[in-house]
N, C-alpha and C positions, 0 to 999 in steps of 0.2 A: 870853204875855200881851201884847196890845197897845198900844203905847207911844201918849202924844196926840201930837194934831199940835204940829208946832214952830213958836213963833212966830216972823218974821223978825228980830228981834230977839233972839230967843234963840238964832238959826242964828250969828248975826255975832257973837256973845259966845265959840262954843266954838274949843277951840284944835283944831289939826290932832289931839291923841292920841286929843283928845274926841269930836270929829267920827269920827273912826274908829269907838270905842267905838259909835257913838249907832248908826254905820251897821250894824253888827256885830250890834247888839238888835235893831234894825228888822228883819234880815235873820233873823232864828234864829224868827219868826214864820212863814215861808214855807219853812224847809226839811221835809222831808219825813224824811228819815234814812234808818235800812233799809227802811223801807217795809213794816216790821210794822203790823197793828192798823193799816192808814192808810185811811182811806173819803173820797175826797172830798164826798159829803154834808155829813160835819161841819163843813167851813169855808165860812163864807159865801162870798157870790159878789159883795158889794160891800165893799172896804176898810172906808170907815168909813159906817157908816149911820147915823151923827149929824147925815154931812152932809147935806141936799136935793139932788135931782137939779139945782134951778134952783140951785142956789151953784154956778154957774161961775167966778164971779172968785177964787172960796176956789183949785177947783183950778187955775184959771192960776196965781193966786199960786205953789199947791206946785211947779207943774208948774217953773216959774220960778227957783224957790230949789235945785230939785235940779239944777236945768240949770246954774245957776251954782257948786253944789257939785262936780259933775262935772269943768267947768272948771277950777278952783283944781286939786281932786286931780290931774287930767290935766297940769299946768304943771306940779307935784311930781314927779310922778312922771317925765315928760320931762326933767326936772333929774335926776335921784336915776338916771337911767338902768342900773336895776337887774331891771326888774322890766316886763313887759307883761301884757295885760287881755285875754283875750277874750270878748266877749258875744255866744251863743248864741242868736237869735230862731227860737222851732220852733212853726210851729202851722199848721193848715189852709189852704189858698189863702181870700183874704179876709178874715181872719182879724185884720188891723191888723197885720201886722208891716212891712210900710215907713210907715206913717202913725208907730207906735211908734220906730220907728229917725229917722224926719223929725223927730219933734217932741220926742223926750227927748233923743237925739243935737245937736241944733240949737246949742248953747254949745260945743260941742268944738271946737277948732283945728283944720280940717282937716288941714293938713299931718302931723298926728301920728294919724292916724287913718283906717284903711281900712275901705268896707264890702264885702263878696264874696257874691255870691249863686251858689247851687250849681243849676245847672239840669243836662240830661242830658250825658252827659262827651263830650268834646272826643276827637277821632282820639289827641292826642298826651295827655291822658288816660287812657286806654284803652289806651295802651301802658306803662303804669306802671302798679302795682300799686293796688288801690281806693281806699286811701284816700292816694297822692300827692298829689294837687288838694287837700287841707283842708292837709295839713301843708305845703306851701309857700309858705298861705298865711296861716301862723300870723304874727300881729305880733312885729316884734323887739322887743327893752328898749324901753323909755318911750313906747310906741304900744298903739294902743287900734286891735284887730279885731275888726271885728263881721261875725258870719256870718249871713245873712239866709236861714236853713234850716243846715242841719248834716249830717255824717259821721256821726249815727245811722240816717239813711235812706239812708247805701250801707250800712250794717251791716243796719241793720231791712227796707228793701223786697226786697231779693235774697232772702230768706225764706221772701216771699210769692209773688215774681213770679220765680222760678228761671230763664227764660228771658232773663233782663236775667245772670244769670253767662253764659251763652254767648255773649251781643252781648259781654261785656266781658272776651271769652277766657278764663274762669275755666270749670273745669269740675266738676261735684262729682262725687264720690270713691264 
């Protein structure tokens, strides 16, 4: 069920457990699960359609409040240095995902936060087993990594394109 939007005011009233909780709902709207019975026909294709396309200032505001939400979390958790984030961006060339990384990213500390783009692997890549290059460059405790594509396209394209295992000394069996 989809939660309303929060007003700024109602953002700066909740405590850190709350704030948790509130992100936790908002998120159980977007998972998928096993992926039985799942069509994506059935979900719409705009969050909320209450809003108008011309209510831009609505989504800067949101856009604003989560970027400041971010923030707080990211300075906890760099405290609490227990715990790191990584965030996945997967989607077609063109697609917004450095516009998405620029503009939802934008309130983060840099210094506690790297972003890594995976383009075709490196000589000294390529001497290391496939998936080396994502794992070394997983964020330590209290850092926020963002991958700008992912480790499911050296899993998923070698599939397709089976002559990318022989550039990259694998050979199938």
């Amino acid at each position: 069920m989809k939660k309303s939007l929060i007003s700024r005011k109602e953002l700066d009233s909740l405590s850190h457990k709350e704030l948790i909780e509130r992100a936790k709902d908002f998120a159980k709207q977007y998972c998928v699960g096993n992926g039985e019975n799942f069509s994506l026909k059935d979900y719409p294709t705009d969050d909320y359609p209450e809003l108008k396309k011309n209510e831009k200032k609505i989504f800067k505001d949101l856009l604003q409040m989560g970027v400041e939400t971010l923030a707080t979390m990211q300075d906890k958790m760099y405290a609490q240095d227990k715990w790191s984030l990584l965030i996945i961006f997967q989607a077609m060339d063109a697609a917004g995902k450095d516009g998405a990384i620029k503009h939802v990213m934008s309130g983060l500390n840099p210094q506690g936060c790297e972003v890594n783009s995976f383009k075709a692997p490196s000589s000294e890549e390529i001497d290391h087993d496939f998936l080396w290059r994502c794992a070394k460059r997983l964020p330590e405790r209290g850092r926020i990594g963002i991958f700008n594509r992912s480790y499911y396209e050296e899993v998923l394209v070698v599939r397709v394109h089976e002559q990318i295992l022989q550039s990259q000394k694998f050979h199938k069996n």
